[in-house]
Structures are given as C-alpha cells and as structure tokens.
N, C-alpha and C positions, 0 to 999 in steps of 0.2 A: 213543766218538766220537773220532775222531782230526782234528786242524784241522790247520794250515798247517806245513811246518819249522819247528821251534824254532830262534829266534834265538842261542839260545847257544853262546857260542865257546868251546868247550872249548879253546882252544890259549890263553883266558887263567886255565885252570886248575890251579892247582898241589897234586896230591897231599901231605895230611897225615897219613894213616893208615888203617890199619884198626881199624875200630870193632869188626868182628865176622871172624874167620876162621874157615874149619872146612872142609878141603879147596880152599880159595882164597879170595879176600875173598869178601863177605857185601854190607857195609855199609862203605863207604870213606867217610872225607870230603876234602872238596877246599874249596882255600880261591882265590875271585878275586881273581888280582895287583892288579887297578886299583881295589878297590873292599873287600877284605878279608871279602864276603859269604862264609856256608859255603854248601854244596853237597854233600849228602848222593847217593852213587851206592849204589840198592838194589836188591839183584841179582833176581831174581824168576822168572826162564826161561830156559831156553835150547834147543838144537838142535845138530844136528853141527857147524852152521858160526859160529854166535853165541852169547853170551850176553847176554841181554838185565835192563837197568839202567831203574829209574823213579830222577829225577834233580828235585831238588828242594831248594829255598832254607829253611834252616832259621835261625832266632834262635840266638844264643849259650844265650841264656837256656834255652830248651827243648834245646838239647845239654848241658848242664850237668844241667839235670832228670833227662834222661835217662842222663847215666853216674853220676847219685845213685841210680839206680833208682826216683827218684820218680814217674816216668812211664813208662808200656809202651813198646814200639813204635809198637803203632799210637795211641797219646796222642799221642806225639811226632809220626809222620805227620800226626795230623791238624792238630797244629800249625804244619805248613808253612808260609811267608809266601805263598804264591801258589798260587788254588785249582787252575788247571792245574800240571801236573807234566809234564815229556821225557819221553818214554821211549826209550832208545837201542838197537840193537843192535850191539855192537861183535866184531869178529873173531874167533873162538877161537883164529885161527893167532896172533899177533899181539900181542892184547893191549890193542893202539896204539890213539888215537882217528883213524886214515887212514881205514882202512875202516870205517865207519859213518854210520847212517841214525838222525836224532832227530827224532820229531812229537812237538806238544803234546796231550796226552790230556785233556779237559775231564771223562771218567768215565771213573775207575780200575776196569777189571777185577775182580771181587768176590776170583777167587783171585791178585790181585795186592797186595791189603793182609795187614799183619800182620795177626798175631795178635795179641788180644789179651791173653792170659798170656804175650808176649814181651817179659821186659824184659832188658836190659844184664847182662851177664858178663862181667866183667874178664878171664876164662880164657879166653876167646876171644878180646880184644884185645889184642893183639902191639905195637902202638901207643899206651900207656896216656897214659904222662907226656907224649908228644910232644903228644895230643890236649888233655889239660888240660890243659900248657899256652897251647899257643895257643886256646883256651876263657877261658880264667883273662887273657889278653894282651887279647881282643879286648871282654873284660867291663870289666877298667880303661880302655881306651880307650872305650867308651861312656860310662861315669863321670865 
C-alpha cells in the first residue's frame, strides 16, 4: 500500500558512506544535518531508468549491532524507528536526488526485505571507519 508523498527532505541529507558495495552502493547511510538522525538508503530494484531505494530511520544502537554482526539485515530492518518506510526512485542518469519520486509504504513488498542470512561484511564496506565513527560520535552524544 502506498499513502501520501513522503515528507522527507532529502536536501537535508548528508551522505556518510557505504555500508555495503558490490557493483555500486547496496546500503548507504546518510545522516540529517538539523537533527543528526541516520537514514539508511537500501537499494532493492531497479529499471533502465531508476534505481529504486526503501529509506528509513535507524538507531545508532542497532547500526552499531549491525556492523558487530550481531544482527542480520533484516533484524536491523525490522528494527527501524518508524513502521512506514520511503521508498524512492532516483535517476540512473544522474545519481542526484533532482529527479525523484518518494511514497510512504505502510507494507514492504515481501521480495523487498532482506534476507535473513544477511549480515554485515566489512569487505564490502569502502566506508568502514568513516561509519563507526560517526556511530561511535552520535552514541557519546546520547550518553
């Protein structure tokens, strides 16, 4: 079921890394300037013209679970702060968040969730330290 535009303003999102690569990002996260929330972009579909991202608000804490490998993917998934999630499709030409369409999805697609034998590979993330750290930053400032 797809509801109303997503309010989210992707122009106050600032790219921290890839969590997962493998022929281009996977799993990005992004962090909001005004508010320091993470914001997990997971890749899931695409077409000649888009690639299509489920977008969603994660805890420190369960980012952290999850590059320990103590949580799968989809553990982490379902640990989301918010039971809807985006879902976006953004350009292939491009890249940019210009050209793109985000509704909020109240029911995830069944082949839109991980897997559950997926967890965290450091050999896929090109953005290790960068990640922990700002993990490891936004965990003291809760404290």
């Amino acid at each position: 079921m797809i509801n109303n535009k997503s309010k989210l303003n992707v122009s106050n999102l600032v790219r921290v890394g890839d969590i997962s690569y493998f022929e281009g990002p996977i799993l990005t996260l992004f962090e909001e300037l005004n508010t320091g929330h993470f914001y997990l972009f997971d890749w899931v579909d695409r077409d000649e013209k888009c690639n299509r991202w489920l977008i969603y608000s994660v805890l420190p804490e369960s980012l952290s679970q999850y590059l320990n490998r103590e949580i799968s993917h989809l553990d982490f998934f379902k640990n989301r702060t918010q039971k809807n999630v985006c879902c976006m499709d953004i350009s292939s030409q491009n890249g940019s968040f210009h050209n793109y369409d985000a509704f909020e999805l109240a029911q995830i697609p069944e082949n839109y969730l991980p897997k559950q034998d997926n967890f965290f590979d450091i050999e896929d993330c090109p953005a290790f330290e960068i990640i922990k750290a700002a993990v490891a930053k936004t965990l003291s400032l809760a404290h």
